[in-house]
VOPAGU-2260 file (C-alpha; in pm, 1 decimal, decimal comma):
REM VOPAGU-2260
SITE   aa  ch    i         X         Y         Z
SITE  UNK   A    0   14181,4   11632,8    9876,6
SITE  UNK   A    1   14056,6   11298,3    9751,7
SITE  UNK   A    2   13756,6   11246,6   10037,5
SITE  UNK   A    3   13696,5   11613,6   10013,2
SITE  UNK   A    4   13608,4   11561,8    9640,7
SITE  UNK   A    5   13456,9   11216,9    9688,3
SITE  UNK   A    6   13207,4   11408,7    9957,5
SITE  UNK   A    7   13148,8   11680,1    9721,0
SITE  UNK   A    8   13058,2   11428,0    9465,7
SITE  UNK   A    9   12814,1   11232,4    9689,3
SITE  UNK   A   10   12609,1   11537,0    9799,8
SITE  UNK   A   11   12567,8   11624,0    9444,1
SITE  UNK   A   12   12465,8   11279,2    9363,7
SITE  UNK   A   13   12219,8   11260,5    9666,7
SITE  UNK   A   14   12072,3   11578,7    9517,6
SITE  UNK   A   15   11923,8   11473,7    9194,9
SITE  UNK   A   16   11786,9   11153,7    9353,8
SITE  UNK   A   17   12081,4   10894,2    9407,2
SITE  UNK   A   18   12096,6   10737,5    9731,9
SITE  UNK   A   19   12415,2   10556,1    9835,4
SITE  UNK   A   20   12281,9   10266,4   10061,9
SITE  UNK   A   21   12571,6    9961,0   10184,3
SITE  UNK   A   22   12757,4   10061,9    9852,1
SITE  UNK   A   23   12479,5   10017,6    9581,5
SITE  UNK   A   24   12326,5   10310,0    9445,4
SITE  UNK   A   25   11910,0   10323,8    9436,3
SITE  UNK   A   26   11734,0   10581,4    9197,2
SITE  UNK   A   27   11448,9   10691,1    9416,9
SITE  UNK   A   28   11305,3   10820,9    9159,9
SITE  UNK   A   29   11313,3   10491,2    8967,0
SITE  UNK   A   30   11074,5   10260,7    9178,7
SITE  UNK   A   31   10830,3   10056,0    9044,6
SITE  UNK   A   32   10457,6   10170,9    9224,5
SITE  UNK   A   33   10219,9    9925,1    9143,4
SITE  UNK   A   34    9863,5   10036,2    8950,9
SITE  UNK   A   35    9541,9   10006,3    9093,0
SITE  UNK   A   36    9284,4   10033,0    8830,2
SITE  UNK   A   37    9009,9   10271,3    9008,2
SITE  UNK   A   38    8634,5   10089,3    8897,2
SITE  UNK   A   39    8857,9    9890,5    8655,8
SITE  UNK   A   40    9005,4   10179,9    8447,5
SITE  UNK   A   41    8791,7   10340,6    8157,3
SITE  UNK   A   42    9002,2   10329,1    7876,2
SITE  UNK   A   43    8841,2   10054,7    7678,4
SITE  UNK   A   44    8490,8    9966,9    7886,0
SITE  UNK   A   45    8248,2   10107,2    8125,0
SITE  UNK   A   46    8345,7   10150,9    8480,7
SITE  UNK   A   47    8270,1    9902,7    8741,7
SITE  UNK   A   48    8217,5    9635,3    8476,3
SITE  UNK   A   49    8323,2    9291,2    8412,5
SITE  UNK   A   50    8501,8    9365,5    8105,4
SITE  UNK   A   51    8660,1    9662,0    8258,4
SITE  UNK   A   52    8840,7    9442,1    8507,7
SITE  UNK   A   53    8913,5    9129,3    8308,9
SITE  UNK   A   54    9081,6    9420,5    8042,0
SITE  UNK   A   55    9265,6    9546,6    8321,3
SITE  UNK   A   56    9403,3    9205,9    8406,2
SITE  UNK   A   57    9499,5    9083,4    8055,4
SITE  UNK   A   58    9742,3    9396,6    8027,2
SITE  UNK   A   59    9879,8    9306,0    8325,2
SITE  UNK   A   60    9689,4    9535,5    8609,3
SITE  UNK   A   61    9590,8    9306,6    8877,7
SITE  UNK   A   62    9520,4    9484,9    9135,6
SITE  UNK   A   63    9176,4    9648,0    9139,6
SITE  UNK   A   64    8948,2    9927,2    9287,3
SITE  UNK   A   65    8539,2    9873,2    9336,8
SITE  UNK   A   66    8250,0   10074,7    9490,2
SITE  UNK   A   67    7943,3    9852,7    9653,4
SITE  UNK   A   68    7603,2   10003,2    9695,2
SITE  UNK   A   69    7285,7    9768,7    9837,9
SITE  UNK   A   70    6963,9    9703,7    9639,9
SITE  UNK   A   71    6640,4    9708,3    9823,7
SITE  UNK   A   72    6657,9    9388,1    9892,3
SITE  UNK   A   73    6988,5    9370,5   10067,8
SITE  UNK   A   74    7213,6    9234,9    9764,9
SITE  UNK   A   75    7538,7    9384,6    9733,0
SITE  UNK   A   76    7625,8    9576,2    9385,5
SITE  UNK   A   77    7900,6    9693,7    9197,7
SITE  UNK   A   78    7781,9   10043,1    9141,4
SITE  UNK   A   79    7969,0   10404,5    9253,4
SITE  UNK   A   80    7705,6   10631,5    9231,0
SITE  UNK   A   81    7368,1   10607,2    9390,4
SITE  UNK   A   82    7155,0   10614,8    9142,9
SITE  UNK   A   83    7196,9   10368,0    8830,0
SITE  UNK   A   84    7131,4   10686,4    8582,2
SITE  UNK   A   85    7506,6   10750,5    8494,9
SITE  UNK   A   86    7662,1   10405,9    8414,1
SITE  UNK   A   87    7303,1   10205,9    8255,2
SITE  UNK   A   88    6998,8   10254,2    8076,5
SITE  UNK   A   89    6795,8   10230,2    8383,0
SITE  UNK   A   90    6639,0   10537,9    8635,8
SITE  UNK   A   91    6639,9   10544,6    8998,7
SITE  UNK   A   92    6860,0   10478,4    9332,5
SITE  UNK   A   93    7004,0   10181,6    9361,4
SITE  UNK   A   94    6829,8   10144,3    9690,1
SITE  UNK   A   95    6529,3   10168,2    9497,1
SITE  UNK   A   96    6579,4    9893,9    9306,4
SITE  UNK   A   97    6578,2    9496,3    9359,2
SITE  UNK   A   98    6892,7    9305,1    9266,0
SITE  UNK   A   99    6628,6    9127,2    8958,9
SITE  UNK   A  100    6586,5    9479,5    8865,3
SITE  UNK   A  101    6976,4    9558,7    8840,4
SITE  UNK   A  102    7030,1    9255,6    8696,1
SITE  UNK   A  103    6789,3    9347,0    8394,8
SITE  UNK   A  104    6988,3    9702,4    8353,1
SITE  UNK   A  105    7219,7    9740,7    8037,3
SITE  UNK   A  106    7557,4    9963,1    8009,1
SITE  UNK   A  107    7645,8   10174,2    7741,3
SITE  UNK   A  108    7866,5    9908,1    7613,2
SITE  UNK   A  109    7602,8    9614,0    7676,4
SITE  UNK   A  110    7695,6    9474,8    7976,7
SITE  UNK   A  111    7507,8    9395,5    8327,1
SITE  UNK   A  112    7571,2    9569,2    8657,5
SITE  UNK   A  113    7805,2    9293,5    8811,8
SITE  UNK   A  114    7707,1    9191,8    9177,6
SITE  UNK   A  115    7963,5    9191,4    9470,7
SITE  UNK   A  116    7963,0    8813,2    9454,5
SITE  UNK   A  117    8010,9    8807,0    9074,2
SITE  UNK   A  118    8314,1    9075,6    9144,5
SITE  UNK   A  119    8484,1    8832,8    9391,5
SITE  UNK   A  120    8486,3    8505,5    9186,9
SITE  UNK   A  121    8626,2    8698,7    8915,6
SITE  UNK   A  122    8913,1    8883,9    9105,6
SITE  UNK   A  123    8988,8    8518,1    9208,1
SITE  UNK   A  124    9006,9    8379,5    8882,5
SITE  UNK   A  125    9236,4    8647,1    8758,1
SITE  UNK   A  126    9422,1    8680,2    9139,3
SITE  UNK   A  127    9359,7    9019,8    9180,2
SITE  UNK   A  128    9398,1    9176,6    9478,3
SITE  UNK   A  129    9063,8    9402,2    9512,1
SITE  UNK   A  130    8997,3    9724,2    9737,9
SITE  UNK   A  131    8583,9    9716,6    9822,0
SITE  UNK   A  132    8447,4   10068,8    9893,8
SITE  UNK   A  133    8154,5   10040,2   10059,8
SITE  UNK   A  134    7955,0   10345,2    9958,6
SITE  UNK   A  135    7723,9   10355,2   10247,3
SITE  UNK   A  136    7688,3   10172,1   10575,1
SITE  UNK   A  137    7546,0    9839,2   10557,9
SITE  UNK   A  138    7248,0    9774,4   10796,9
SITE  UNK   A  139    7238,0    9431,6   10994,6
SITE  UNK   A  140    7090,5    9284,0   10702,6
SITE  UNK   A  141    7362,3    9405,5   10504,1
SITE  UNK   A  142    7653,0    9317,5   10632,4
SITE  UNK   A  143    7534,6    8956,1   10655,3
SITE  UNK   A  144    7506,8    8967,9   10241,6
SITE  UNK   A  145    7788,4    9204,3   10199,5
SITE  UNK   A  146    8005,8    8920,9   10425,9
SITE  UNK   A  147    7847,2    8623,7   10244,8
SITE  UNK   A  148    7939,5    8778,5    9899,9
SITE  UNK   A  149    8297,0    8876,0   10024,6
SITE  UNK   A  150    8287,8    8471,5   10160,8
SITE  UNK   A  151    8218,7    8357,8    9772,9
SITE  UNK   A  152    8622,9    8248,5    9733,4
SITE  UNK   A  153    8703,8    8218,1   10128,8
SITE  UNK   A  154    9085,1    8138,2    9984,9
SITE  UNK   A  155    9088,0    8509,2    9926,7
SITE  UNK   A  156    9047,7    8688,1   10187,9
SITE  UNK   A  157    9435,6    8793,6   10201,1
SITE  UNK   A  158    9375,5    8974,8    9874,3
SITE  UNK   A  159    9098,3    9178,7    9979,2
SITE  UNK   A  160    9058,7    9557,5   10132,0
SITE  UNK   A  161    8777,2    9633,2   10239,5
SITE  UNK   A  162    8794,1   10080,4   10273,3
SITE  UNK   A  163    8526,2   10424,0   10308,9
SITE  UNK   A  164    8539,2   10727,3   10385,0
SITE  UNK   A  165    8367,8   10671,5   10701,5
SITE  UNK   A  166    8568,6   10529,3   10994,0
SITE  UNK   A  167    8267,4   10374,6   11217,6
SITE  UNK   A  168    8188,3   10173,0   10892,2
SITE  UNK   A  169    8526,7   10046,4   10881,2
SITE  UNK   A  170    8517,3    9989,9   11253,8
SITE  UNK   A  171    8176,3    9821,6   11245,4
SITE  UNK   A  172    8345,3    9558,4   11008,1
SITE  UNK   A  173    8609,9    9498,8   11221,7
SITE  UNK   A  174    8349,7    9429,4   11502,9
SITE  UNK   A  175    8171,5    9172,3   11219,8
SITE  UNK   A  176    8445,4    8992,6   11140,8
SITE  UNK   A  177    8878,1    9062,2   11173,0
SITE  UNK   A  178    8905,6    8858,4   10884,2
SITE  UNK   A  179    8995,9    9148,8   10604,7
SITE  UNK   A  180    9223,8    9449,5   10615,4
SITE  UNK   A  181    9081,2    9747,4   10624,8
SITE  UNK   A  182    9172,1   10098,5   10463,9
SITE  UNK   A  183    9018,8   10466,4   10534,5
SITE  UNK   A  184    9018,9   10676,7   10229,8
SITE  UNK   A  185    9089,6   11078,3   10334,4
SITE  UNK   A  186    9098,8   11346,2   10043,8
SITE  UNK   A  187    9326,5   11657,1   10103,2
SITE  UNK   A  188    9510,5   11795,6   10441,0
SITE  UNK   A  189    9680,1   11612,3   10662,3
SITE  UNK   A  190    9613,8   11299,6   10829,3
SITE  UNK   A  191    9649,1   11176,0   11153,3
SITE  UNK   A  192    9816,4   10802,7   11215,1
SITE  UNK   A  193    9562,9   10798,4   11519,0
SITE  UNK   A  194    9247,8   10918,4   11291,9
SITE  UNK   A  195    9319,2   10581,3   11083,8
SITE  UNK   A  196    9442,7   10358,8   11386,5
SITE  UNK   A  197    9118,0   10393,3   11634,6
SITE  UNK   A  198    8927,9   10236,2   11317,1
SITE  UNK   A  199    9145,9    9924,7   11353,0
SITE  UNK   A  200    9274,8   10042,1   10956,7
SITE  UNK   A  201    9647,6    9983,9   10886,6
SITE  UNK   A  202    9574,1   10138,3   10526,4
SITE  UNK   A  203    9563,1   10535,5   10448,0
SITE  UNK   A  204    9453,5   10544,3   10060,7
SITE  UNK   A  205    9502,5   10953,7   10057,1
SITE  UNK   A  206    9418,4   11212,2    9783,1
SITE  UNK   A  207    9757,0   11262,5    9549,2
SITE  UNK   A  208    9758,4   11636,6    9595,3
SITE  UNK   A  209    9788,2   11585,7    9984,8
SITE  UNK   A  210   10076,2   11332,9   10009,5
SITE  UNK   A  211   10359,1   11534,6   10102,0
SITE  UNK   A  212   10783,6   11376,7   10225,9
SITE  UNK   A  213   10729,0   11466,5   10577,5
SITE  UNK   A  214   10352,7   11343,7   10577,1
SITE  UNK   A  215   10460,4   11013,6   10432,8
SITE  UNK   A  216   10775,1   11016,2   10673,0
SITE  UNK   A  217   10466,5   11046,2   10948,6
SITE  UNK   A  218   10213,8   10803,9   10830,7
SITE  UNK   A  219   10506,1   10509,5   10723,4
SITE  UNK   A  220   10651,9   10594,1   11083,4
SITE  UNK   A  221   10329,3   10513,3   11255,8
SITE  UNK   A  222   10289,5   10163,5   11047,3
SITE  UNK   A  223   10045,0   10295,8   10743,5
SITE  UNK   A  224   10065,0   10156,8   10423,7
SITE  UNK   A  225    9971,5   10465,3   10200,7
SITE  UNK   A  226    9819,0   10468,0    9837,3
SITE  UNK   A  227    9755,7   10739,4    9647,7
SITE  UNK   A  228    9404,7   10832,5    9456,5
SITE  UNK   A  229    9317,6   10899,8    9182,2
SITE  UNK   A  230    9638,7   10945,8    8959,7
SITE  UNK   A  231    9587,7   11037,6    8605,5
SITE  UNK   A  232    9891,1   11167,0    8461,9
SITE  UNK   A  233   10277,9   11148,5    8389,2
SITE  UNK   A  234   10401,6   11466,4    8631,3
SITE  UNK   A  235   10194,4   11292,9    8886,9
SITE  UNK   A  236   10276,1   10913,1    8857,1
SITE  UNK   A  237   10646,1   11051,8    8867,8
SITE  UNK   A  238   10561,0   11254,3    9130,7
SITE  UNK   A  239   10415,7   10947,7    9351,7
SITE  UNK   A  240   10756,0   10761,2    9266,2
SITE  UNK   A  241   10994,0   10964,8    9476,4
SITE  UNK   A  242   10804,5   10884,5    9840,4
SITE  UNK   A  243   10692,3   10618,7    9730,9
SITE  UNK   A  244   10344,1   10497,9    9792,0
SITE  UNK   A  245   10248,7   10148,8    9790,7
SITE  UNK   A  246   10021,9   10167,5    9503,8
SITE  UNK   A  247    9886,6   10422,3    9279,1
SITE  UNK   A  248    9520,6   10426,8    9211,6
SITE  UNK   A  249    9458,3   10523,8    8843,4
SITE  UNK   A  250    9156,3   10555,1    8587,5
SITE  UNK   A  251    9409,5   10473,9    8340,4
SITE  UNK   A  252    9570,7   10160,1    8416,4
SITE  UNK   A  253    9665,9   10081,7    8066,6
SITE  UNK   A  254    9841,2   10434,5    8004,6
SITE  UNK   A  255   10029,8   10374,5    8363,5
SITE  UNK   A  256   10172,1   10078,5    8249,8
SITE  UNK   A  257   10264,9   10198,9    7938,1
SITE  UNK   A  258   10434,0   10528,1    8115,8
SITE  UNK   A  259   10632,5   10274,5    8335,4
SITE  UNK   A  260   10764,1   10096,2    8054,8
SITE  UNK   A  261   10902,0   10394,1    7878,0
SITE  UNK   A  262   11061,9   10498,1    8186,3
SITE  UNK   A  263   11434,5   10541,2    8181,4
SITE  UNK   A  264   11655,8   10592,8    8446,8
């Protein structure tokens, strides 16, 4: 009667997320997921900006998420879009424009259009781990200033991701240089181990609304380490805890922390 109850007792444990494991109990659904702040969060500054980053780091998110576009002259920028209309004062694609001209743009909030280089030194200084999207793929030219500016704090290359959307560009880095891990970023259905592998990627940074148990079960099986983009809200950041990922990606880095701290299990 006594292990009949005691097995009763553990299935109803294991089904509100208690997992018995060598005789400690784990809340699954109490794992700490670190925050990536995705273009430095845009609580406070202007994404993809120095002060958007260095806020990020002084309350405590150091782990950050950057897009590169090239200027006509070859200089890699921290910019999403391709034009500089959205984020600055200034007109035009960025492959329009010389890095002297990018350098003379203004944000809403003052600040300068940071360069890849300029990225790198700080995400040293504050020991951030950084993920680099490159928005397009580089030409020849390119990749020997995207590689250079990457090169700024050589001590760092364990803390830097390099990702895209587009596999060849991942796999044309790898040809480059096998000095930085690489991740493909997939939005929603499924995803293939072998569709991220044949890039030489270990890193699967996947669309929240497509991670799934049995798709994480899949991708963790085949050796991926999975984050999740772009997470923006309690449900979900609870949601993301019960697989879990290895890092959320979140516009709101200061409101994830904040969530996590409030947490009680």
């Amino acid at each position: 009667m006594i292990r009949k109850l005691m097995a009763t007792l553990t299935v109803g444990i294991v089904s509100v997320g208690v997992v018995v494991v060598s005789g400690s109990t784990a809340y699954a659904g109490c794992v700490t997921i670190p925050g990536v702040a995705h273009r430095g969060g845009t609580e406070r500054y202007v994404e993809n900006t120095a002060d958007a980053f260095r806020d990020a780091a002084n309350k405590g998110t150091i782990r950050w998420e950057t897009d590169v576009q090239f200027t006509a002259d070859d200089v890699p920028v921290i910019m999403h879009d391709d034009t500089v209309d959205r984020t600055t004062n200034g007109t035009g694609a960025v492959s329009s424009l010389t890095a002297e001209q990018v350098a003379a743009l203004r944000t809403a909030d003052d600040q300068s259009v940071p360069t890849l280089a300029q990225f790198i030194n700080d995400a040293e200084v504050d020991s951030a781990q950084v993920f680099v999207e490159l928005k397009t793929a580089p030409t020849e030219a390119q990749w020997v200033t995207f590689l250079a500016a990457l090169a700024t704090r050589p001590a760092e290359a364990s803390r830097i991701v390099v990702t895209s959307f587009d596999g060849p560009t991942l796999q044309a880095l790898r040809a480059h240089t096998p000095l930085y891990r690489t991740g493909l970023i997939a939005e929603l259905g499924d995803q293939s181990v072998a569709s991220v592998t044949q890039y030489g990627a270990s890193i699967l940074i996947k669309h929240h609304n497509a991670i799934t148990s049995s798709r994480m079960s899949a991708w963790a099986g085949g050796g991926l380490t999975v984050y999740a983009w772009t997470v923006d809200t309690d449900s979900e950041w609870d949601r993301m805890t019960w697989y879990p990922v290895a890092g959320v990606i979140t516009d709101d880095p200061t409101g994830y922390l904040a969530w996590q701290r409030a947490r009680t299990c």
